[in-house]
C-alpha positions as protocol buffer text, in pm:
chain_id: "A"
residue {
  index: 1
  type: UNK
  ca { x: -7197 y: -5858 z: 3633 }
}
residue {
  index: 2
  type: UNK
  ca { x: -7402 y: -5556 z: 3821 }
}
residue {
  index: 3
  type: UNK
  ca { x: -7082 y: -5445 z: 3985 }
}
residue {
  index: 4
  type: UNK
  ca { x: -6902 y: -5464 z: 3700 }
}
residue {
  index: 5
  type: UNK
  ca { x: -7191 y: -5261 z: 3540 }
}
residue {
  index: 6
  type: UNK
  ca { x: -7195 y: -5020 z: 3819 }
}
residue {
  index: 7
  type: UNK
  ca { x: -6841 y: -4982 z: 3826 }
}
residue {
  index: 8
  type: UNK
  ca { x: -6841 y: -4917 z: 3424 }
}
residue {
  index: 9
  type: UNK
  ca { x: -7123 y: -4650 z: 3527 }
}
residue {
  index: 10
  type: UNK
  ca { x: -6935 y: -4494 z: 3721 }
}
residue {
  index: 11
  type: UNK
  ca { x: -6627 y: -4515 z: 3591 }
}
residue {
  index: 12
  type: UNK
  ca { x: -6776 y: -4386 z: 3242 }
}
residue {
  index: 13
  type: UNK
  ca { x: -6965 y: -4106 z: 3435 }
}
residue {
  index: 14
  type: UNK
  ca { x: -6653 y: -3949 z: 3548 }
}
residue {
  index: 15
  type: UNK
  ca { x: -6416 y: -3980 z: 3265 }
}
residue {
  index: 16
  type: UNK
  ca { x: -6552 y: -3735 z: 3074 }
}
residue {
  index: 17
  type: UNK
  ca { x: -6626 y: -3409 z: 3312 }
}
residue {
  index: 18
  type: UNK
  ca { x: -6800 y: -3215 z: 2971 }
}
residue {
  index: 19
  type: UNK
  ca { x: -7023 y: -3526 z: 2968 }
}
residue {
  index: 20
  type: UNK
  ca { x: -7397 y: -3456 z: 3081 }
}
residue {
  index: 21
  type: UNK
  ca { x: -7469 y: -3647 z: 3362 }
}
residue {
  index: 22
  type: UNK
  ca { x: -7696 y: -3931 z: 3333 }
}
residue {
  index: 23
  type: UNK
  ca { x: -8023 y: -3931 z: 3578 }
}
residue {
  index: 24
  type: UNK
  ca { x: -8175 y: -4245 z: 3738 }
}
residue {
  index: 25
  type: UNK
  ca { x: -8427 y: -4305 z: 3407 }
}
residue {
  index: 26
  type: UNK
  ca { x: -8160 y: -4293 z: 3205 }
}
residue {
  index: 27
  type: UNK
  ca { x: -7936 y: -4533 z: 3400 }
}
residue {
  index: 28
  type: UNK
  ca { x: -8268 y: -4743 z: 3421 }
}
residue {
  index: 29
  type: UNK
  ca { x: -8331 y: -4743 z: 3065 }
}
residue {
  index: 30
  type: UNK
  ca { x: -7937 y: -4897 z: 3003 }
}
residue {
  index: 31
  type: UNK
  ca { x: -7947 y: -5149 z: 3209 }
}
residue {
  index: 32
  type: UNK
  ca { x: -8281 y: -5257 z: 3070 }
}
residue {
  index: 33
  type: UNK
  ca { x: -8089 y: -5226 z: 2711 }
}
residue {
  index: 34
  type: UNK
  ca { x: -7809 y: -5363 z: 2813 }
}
residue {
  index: 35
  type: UNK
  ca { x: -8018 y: -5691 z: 2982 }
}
residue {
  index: 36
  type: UNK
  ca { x: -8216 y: -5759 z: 2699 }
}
residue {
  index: 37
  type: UNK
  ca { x: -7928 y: -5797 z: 2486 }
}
residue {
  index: 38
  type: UNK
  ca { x: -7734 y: -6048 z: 2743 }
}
residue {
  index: 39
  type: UNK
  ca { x: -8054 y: -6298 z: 2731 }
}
residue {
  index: 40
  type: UNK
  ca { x: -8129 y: -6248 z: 2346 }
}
residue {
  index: 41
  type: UNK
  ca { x: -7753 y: -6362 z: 2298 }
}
residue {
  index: 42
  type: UNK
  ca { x: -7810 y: -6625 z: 2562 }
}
residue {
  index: 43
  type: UNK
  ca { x: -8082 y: -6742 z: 2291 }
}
residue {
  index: 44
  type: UNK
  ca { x: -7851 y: -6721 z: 2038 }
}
residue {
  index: 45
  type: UNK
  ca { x: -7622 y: -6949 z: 2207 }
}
residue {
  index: 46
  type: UNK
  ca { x: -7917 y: -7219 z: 2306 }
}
residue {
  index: 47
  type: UNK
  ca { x: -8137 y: -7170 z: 2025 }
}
residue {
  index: 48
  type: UNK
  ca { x: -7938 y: -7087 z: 1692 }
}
residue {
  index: 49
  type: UNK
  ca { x: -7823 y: -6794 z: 1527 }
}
residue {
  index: 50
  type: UNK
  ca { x: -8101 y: -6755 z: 1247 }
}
residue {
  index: 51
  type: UNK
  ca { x: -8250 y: -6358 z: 1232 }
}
residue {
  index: 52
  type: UNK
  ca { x: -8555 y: -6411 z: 1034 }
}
residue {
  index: 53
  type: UNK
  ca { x: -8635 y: -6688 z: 1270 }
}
residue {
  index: 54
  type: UNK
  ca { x: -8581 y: -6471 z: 1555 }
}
residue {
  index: 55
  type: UNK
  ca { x: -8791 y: -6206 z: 1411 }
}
residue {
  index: 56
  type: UNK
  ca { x: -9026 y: -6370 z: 1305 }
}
residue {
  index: 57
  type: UNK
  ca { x: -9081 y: -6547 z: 1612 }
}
residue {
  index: 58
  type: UNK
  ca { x: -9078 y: -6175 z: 1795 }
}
residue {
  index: 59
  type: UNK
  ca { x: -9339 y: -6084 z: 1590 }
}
residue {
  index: 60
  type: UNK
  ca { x: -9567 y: -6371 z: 1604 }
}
residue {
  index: 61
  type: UNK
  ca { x: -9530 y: -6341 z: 1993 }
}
residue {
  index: 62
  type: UNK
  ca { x: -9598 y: -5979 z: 2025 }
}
residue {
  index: 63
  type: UNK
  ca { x: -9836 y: -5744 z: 1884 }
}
residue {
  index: 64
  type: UNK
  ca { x: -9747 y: -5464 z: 1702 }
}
residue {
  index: 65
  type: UNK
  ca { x: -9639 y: -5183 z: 1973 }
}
residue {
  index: 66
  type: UNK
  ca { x: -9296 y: -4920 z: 2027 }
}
residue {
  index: 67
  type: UNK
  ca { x: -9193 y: -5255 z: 2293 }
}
residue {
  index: 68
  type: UNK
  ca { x: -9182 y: -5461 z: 2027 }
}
residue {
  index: 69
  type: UNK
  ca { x: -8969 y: -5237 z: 1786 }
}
residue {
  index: 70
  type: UNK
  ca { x: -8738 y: -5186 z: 2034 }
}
residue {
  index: 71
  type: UNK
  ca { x: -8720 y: -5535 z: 2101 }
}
residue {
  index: 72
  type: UNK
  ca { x: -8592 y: -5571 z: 1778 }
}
residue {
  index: 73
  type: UNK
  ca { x: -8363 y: -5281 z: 1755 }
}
residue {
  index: 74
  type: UNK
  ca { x: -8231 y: -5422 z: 2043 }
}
residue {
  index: 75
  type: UNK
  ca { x: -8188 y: -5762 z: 1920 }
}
residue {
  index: 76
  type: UNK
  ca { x: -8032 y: -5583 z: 1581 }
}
residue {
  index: 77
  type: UNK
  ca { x: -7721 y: -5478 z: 1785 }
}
residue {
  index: 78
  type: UNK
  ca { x: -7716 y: -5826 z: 1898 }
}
residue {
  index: 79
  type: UNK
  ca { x: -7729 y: -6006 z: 1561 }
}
residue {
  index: 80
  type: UNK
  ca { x: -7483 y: -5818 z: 1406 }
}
residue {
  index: 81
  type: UNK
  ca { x: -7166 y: -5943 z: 1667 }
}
residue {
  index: 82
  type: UNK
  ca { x: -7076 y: -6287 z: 1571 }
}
residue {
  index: 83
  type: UNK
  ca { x: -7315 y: -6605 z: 1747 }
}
residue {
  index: 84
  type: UNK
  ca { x: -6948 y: -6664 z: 1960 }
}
residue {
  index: 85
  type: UNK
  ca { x: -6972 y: -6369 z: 2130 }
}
residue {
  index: 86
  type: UNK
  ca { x: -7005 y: -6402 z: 2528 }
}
residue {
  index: 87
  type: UNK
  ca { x: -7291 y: -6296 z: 2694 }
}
residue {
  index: 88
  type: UNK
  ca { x: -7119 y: -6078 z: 2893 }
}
residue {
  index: 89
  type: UNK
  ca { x: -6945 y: -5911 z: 2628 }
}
residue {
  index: 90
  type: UNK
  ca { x: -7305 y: -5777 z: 2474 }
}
residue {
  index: 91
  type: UNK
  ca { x: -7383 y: -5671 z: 2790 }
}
residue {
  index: 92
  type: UNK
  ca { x: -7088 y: -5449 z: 2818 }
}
residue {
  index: 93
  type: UNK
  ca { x: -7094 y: -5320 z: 2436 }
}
residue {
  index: 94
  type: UNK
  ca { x: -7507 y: -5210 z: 2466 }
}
residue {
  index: 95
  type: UNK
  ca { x: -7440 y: -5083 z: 2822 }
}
residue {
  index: 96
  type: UNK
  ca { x: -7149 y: -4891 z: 2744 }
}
residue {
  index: 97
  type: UNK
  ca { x: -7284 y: -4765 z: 2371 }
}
residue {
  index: 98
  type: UNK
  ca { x: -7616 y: -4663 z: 2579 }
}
residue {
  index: 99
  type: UNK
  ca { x: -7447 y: -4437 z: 2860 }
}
residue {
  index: 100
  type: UNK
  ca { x: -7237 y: -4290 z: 2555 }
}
residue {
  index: 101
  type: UNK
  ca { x: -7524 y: -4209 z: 2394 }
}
residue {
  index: 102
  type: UNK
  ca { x: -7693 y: -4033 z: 2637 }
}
residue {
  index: 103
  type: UNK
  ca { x: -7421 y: -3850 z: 2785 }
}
residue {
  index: 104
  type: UNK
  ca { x: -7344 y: -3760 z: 2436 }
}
residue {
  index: 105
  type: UNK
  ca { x: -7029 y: -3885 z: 2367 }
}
residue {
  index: 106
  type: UNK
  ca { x: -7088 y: -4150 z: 2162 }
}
residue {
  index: 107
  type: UNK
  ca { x: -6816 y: -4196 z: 1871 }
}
residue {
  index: 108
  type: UNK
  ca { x: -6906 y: -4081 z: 1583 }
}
residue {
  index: 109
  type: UNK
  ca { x: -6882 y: -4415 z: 1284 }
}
């Protein structure tokens, strides 16, 4: 999985030239993204599928602090792909929606 997501990195980095570059923090601040969302589908898959559960657990857990709203913003983008989704595949789609984001070329919906 890293090479694939260094290979995606670079791959993405260079298709589009007019794309701003993405610095190390940046970069940093995907992968985090991205890994979160791999092991809060990996719950999904263990644990069940249930989003007020999850949420409420994520609450209970952590106090109230900007880690613990992105947590869940984080975990929204998860929820909302079906519970069959690969692990992997989450990965990929929050990587690959982050680095779009920042380079600013994320598709507009």
């Amino acid at each position: 999985m890293l090479i694939k997501t260094a290979f995606l990195l670079l791959n993405s980095s260079m298709a589009n030239v007019s794309a701003q570059p993405l610095d190390r923090d940046n970069i940093t601040s995907c992968a985090y993204q991205a890994g979160t969302a791999y092991e809060i589908q990996q719950i999904r898959h263990k644990e069940g599928h249930n989003w007020e559960e999850f949420e409420a657990n994520i609450r209970k857990i952590y106090s109230e602090s900007q880690g613990r709203k992105d947590l869940l913003a984080i975990a929204g983008q998860v929820f909302i792909q079906p519970v069959e989704t690969d692990a992997d595949t989450i990965h990929d789609q929050i990587f690959d929606a982050c680095v779009q984001r920042q380079q600013g070329t994320e598709p507009l919906t």
